[in-house]
N, C-alpha and C positions, 0 to 999 in steps of 0.2 A: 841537954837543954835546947829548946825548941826555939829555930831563929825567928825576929819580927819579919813580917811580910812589908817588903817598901813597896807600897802601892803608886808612887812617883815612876819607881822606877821600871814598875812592871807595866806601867801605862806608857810611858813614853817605849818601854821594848816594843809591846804591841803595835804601834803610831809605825816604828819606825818597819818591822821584821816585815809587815803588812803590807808596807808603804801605802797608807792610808793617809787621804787631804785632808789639811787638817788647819783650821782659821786661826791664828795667834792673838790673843787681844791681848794688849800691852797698858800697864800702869798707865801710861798716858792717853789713853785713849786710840792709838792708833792699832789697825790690823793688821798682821799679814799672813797672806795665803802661801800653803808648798805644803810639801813633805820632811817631815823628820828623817836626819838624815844619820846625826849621831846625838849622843848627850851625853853629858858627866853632871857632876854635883853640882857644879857654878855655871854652866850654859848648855844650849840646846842648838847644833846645827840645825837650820832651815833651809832645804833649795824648792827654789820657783824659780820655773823656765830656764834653768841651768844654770840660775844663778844661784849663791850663798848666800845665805845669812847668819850670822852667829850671832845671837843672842844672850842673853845674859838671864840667867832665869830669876835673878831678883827684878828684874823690867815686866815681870809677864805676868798677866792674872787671869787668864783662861785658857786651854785649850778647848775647842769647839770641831770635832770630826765629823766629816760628812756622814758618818755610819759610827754604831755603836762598838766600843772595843770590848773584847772578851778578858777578862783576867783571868789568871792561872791559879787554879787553887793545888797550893804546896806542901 
């Protein structure tokens, strides 16, 4: 039986494997800029400027890369 493709999760591998910059727009309107650094099913590390952010990926409603991400076809 042929597994679904999680496109979530093969976009944020990319974001991260890459380390590709990448703009966070947040349910509430606010941004923040870094690098994906890890992510699971409920959040997304973010560091800028060597700092962290954890995130919560029900807060977030974009990701925006300075460059396009390749997915993997599997």
């Amino acid at each position: 039986m042929a597994q679904t493709v999680n496109i979530q999760d093969q976009y944020l591998n990319q974001l991260r494997k890459n380390h590709i910059s990448v703009t966070v727009f947040l349910t509430n309107g606010f941004q923040l800029r870094g690098i994906v650094k890890a992510f699971d099913n409920f959040t997304v590390l973010l560091e800028t400027e060597g700092k962290q952010q954890l995130i919560f990926k029900h807060a977030i409603s974009t990701f925006a890369p300075v460059k396009n991400v390749t997915l993997e076809k599997e």
